[in-house]
C-alpha positions in Angstrom: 130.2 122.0 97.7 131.9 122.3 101.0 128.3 122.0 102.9 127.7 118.5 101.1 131.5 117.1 101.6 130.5 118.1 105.1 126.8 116.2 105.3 129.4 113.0 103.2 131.4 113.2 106.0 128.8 112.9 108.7 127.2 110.3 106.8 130.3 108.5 106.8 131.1 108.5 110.6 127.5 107.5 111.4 127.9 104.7 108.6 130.7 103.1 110.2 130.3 104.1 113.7 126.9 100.9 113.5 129.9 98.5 112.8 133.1 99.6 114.2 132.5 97.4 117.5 132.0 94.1 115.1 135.7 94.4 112.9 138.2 96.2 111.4 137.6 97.5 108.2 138.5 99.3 105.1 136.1 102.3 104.4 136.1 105.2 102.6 134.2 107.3 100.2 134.7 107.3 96.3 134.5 110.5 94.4 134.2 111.9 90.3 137.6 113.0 90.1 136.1 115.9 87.1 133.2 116.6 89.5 134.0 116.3 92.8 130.9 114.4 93.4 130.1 110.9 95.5 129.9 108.1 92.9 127.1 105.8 93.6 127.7 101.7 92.3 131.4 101.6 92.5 132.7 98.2 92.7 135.8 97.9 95.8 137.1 94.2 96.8 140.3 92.8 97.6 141.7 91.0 95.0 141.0 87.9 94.1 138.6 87.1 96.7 135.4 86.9 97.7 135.4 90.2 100.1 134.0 93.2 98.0 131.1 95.7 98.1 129.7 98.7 96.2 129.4 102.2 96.8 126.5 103.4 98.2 124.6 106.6 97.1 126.2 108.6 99.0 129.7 107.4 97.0 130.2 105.1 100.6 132.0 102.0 101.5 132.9 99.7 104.0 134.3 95.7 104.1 135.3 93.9 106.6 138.7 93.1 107.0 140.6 89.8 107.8 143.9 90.3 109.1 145.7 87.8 106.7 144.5 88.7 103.3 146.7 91.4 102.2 145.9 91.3 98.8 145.5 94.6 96.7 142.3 97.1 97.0 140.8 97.5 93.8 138.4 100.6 93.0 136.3 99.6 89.6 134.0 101.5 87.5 132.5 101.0 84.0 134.3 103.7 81.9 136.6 105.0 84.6 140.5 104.1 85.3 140.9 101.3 87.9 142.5 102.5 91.2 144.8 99.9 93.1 145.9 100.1 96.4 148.6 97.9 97.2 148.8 99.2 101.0 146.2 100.4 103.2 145.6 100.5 107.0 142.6 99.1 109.1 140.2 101.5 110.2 141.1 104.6 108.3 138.8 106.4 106.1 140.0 106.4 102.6 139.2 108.9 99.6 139.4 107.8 96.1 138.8 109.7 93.0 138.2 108.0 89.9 139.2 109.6 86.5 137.3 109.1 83.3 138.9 106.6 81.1 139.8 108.0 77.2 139.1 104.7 75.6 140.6 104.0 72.0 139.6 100.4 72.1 136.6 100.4 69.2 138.7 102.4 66.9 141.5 99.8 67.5 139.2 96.9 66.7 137.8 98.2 63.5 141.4 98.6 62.3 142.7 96.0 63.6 144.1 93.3 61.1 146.1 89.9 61.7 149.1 90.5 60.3 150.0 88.1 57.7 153.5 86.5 56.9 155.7 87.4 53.7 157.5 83.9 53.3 156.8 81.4 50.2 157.5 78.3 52.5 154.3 79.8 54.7 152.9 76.6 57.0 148.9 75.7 57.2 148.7 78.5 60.3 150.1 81.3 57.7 148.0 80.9 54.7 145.4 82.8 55.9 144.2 84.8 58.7 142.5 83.5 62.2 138.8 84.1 62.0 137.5 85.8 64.9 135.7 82.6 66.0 139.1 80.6 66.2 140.9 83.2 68.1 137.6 83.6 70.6 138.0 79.2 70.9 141.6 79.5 71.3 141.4 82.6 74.1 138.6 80.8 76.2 140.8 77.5 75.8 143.6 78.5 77.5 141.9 81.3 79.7 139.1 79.4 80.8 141.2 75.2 80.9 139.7 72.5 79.3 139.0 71.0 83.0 135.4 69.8 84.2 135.3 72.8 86.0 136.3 74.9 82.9 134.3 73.4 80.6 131.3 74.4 82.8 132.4 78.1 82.7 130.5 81.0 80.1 131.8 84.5 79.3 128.8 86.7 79.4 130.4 89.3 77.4 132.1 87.9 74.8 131.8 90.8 72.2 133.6 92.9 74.5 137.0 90.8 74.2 139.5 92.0 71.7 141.4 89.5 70.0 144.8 89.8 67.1 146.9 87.5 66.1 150.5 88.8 64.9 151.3 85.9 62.2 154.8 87.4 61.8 155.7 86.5 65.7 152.7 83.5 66.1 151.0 85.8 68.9 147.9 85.6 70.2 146.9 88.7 72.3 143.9 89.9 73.9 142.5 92.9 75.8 138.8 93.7 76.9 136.6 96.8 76.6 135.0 96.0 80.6 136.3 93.3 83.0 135.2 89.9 81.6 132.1 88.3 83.4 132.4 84.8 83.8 129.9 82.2 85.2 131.8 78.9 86.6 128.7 76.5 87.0 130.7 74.0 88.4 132.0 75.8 91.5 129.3 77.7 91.5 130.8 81.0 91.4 130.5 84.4 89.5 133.9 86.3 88.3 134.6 89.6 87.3 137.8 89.1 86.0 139.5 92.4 85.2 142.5 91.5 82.4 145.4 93.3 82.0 147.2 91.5 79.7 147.3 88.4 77.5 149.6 86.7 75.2 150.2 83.2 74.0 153.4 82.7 72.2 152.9 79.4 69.7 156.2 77.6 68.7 157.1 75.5 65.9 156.2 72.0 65.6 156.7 69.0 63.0 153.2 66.8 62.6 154.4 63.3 61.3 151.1 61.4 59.7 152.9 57.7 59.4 150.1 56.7 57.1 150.4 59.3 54.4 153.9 59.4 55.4 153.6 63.3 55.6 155.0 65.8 57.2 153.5 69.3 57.8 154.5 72.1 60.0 151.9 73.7 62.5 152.3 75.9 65.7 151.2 75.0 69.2 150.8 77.1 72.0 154.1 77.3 73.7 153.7 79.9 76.6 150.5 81.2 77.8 150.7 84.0 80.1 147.8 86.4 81.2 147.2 89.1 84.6 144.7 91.1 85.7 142.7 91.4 88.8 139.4 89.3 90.0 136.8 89.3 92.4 134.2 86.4 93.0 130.8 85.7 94.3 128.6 82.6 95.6 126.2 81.7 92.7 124.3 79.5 94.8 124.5 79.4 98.4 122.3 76.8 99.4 124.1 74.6 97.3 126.8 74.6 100.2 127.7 70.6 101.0 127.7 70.4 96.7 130.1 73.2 96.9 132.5 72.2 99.3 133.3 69.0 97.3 133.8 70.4 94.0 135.9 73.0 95.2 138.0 70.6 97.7 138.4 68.3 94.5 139.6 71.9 92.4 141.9 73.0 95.3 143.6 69.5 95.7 147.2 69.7 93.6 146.1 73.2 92.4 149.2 76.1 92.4 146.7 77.9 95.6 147.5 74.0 97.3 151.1 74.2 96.7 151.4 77.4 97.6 150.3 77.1 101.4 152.1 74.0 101.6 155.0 75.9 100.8 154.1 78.9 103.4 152.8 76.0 106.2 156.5 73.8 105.6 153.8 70.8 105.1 154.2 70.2 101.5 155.1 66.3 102.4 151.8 66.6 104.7 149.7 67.9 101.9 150.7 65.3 99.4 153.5 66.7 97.2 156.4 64.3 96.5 159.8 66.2 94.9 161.9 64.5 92.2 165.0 65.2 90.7 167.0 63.3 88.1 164.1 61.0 88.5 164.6 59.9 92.3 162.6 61.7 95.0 164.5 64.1 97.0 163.4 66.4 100.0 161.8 69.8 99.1 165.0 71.2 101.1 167.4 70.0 98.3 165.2 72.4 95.6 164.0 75.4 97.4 164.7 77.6 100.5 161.9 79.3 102.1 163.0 82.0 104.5 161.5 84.4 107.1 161.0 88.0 106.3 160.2 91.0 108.0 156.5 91.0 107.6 155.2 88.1 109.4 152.6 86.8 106.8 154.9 86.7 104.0 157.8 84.0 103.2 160.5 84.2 100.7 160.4 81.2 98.3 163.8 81.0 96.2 164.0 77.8 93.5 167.3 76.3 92.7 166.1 74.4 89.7 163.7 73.2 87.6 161.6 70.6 90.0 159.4 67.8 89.2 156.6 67.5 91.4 153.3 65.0 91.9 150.4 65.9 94.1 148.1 63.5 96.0 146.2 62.4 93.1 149.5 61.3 91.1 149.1 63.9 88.4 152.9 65.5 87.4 153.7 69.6 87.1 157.1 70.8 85.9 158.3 73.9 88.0 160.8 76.0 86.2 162.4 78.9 88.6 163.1 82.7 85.9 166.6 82.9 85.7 166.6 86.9 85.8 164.2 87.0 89.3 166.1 84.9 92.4 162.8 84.8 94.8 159.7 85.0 95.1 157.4 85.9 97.9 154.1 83.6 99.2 151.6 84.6 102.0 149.8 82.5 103.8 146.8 82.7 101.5 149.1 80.9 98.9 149.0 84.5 97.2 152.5 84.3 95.2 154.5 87.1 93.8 156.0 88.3 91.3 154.0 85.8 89.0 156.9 85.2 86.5 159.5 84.1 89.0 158.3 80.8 88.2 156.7 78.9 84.8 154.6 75.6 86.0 153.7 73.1 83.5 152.0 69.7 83.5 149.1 69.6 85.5 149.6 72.9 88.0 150.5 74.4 84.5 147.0 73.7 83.0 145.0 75.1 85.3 143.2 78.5 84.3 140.8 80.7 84.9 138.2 78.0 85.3 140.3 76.1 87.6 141.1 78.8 90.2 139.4 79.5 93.4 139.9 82.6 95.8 142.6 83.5 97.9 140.3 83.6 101.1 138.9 80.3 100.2 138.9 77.6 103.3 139.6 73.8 102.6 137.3 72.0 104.6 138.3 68.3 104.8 140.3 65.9 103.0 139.0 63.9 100.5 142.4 61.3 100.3 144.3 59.9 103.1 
């Protein structure tokens, strides 16, 4: 064993050593944590971006490294518990060792029933249980968007989503056996999307039909809230002037948009008008964005709930958590913790479908 760590490590130096005049990187070697062996296929990227690679035979890996994406390193493999490193340094060799993952997911969606309510005055929802094909609709609605761009997308691994809904608490949650593989047609890219977690919480509603003058009670999707990490490839790089306007027309008044804005102090620049009490104020009034220690980060605290148009027109709500004062943006438009702030309207209907990579470059403008 120690003679082949020794011939892994050699490899390793003379790996690198080809490239180590070209960038800074992030290399190391990934390992069966049971076995001790080199694992060969491993997935590594930064999150949500397009920068990622796979392990060579020899359980190898290098990417290059721009200085201002500092999202998360993520180690993947089929069957095998994720690794995430939040902080890493340039040019050092890292070893990872991935443990087998004890899976109880099957068993849990052979027995798993939607739970069904108790009460005589039940609505239309409660009389019976989802099928499976009306939670799959409802998941890929409001994980996918019912944009141009959304509507273009296809899970390729449908059967491996897990889907309940909890009629007792009108719940809609969903976890997957391997990360979800998603094709987005429109912006021609590939996701691996790996989730973590996904809930939508549906509230009560009165439907008034003024011609039977009826009324019924139904539930609609009040908050939808999902995490998990993603990693994205070309589909179609010759396709490249086609690309660049789909995805400029995607980025324009997306959350990614605002969020650079917000990190560039251009926001009036980029298009976004503030209102409050239904007369447009300066962004000052709403928010204060602040220096910190690390110089590609910004703290981002909300006063208030904000209403806010982009360039196109188009209206999102922006309602601050009361329990988290800040947050924290880089200049990526990377914004954390996600629940500081609740965006409805338009920035709160973009999805999955919608979303573009952090180290994704606009190119020009499309609107003066």
């Amino acid at each position: 064993m120690e003679n082949n760590n020794f011939k892994i490590v050699i490899s390793l130096f003379l790996f690198l050593g080809i490239f180590s005049l070209r960038a800074q990187q992030v290399s190391g070697i990934v390992y069966n944590k049971a076995t001790q062996e080199p694992m060969e296929g491993v997935t590594v990227y930064f999150n949500n971006t397009t920068r990622g690679t796979i392990t060579n035979s020899k359980g190898l890996f290098k990417i290059d490294l721009n200085e201002d994406i500092r999202t998360s390193l993520v180690v993947s493999f089929l069957g095998y518990k994720k690794i995430v490193q939040n902080n890493y340094i340039e040019d050092k060799v890292y070893k990872f060792y991935l443990e087998e993952e004890v899976s109880v997911l099957n068993e849990v969606f052979l027995s798993s029933k939607d739970k069904k309510s108790r009460k005589k005055d039940r609505s239309e929802d409660d009389k019976e249980a989802w099928s499976q094909k009306r939670k799959l609709n409802e998941f890929k609605k409001h994980f996918l968007g019912e944009s141009k761009q959304a509507k273009s997308c296809e899970i390729l691994n449908e059967d491996d989503i897990i889907l309940e809904y909890d009629i007792t608490i009108k719940k809609l949650s969903a976890s997957s056996k391997t990360p979800i593989r998603i094709l987005n047609k429109y912006l021609d890219y590939e996701i691996t999307y790996d989730l973590q977690e996904f809930d939508i919480d549906y509230v009560k509603d009165t439907l008034v039909n003024s011609i039977r003058n009826t009324t019924s009670i139904v539930y609609k999707p009040g908050t939808v809230y999902y995490k998990g990490t993603s990693f994205y490839k070309d589909l179609n790089e010759n396709s490249i002037e086609k690309n660049k306007k789909r995805r400029n027309l995607a980025y324009q008044g997306s959350v990614l948009h605002f969020m650079r804005a917000i990190y560039s102090d251009s926001l009036h620049e980029q298009g976004f008008k503030f209102f409050y009490k239904n007369e447009e104020v300066a962004p000052r009034y709403s928010l204060n964005v602040n220096d910190t220690e690390d110089s590609n980060s910004k703290e981002v605290c909300l006063f208030r709930p904000i209403l806010v148009s982009d360039i196109f027109g188009s209206f999102s709500k922006i309602i601050p958590n009361e329990d988290i004062e800040c947050f924290y943006v880089d200049s990526f438009g990377n914004h954390s913790p996600v629940k500081a702030i609740t965006f409805f309207g338009s920035m709160g209907n973009q999805r999955i479908g919608d979303a573009l990579p952090l180290d994704y470059k606009y190119e020009y403008k499309l609107k003066d």
